[in-house]
N, C-alpha and C positions, 0 to 999 in steps of 0.2 A: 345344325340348322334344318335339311329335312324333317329330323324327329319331330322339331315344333312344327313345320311346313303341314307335314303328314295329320298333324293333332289339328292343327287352326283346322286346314279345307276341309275334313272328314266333318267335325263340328258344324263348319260351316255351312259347307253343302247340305248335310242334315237336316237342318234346324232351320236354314232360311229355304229349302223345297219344299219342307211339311209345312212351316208357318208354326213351330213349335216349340217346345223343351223337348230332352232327350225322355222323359217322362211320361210328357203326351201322346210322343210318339210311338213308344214301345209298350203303353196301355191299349195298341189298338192291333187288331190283328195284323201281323205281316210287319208290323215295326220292329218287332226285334232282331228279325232280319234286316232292315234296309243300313241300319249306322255300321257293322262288318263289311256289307256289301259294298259299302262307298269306303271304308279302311281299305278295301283289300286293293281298291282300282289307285287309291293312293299310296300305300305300299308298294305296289306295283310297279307305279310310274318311279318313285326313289328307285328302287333297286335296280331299273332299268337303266340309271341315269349314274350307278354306280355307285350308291348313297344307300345300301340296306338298309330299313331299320331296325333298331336289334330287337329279336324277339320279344323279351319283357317288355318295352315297349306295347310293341304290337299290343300284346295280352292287356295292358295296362288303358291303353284306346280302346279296343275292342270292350271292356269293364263300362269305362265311361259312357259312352253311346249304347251300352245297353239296361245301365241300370236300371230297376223301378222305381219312380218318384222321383226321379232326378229331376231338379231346374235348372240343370246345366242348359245355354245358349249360350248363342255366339254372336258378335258383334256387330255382323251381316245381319243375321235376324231382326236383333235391335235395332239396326239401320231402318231396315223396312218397316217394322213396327212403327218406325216414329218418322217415317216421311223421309230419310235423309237417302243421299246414292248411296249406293251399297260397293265398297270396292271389289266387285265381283275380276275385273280384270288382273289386279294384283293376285289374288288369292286363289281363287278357283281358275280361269283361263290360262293364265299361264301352266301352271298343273298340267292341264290335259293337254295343252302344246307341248309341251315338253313330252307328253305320253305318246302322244302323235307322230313328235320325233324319233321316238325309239321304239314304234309297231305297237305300243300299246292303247289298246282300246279304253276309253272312259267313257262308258253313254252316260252314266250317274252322272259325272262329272260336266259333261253335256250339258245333260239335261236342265241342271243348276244353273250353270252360264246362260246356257239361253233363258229362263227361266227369269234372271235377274238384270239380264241385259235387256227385257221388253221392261221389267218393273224399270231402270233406271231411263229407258227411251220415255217411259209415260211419265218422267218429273219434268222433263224439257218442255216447256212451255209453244205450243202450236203455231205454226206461222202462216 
């Protein structure tokens, strides 16, 4: 369960902080660094948490988020794309709590949550 854990949020985080495909993103300088960079705070947190995941893996994420031309996106992205909440609390918050619990750092992972948590505060209607 991690493995897929580790695959959804990386994705996730990705795709819904640029506003993109893993394509768009890594066509632009500094992209092909940031989809490892956010693997690695997710990896991180599993293996922390006692849940490694196995190499190949990794290698296998790491491919994905960095392909060229890739239209891989994520569900969160879609969400926002099309107006809906985004479950940022299930997928990425939790994550980095759990990271928090075991000294690990997530600013990426942060950054995303908050990031998605102002986009989900501005669907609720003003009182």
């Amino acid at each position: 369960m991690w493995e897929k854990w580790v695959l959804v949020a990386t994705v996730g985080a990705l795709t819904s902080l640029m506003r993109g495909t893993v394509g768009d993103i890594v066509a632009v300088p500094g992209g092909r660094d940031l989809g490892p960079a956010i693997l690695a705070e997710a990896s991180a947190v599993a293996a922390a948490a006692g849940c490694p995941v196995p190499a190949g893996a990794i290698a296998r994420i790491r491919q994905m988020v960095t392909q060229a031309g890739s239209a891989l996106n994520s569900s969160l992205s879609r969400d926002v794309a099309e107006g809906r909440p985004a479950e940022v609390e299930q997928v990425l918050a939790d994550l980095a709590r759990r990271g928090a619990g075991h000294g690990v750092k997530t600013p990426l992972f942060d950054l995303a949550t908050m990031q998605l948590r102002i986009y989900n505060n501005s669907l609720r209607p003003s009182r």
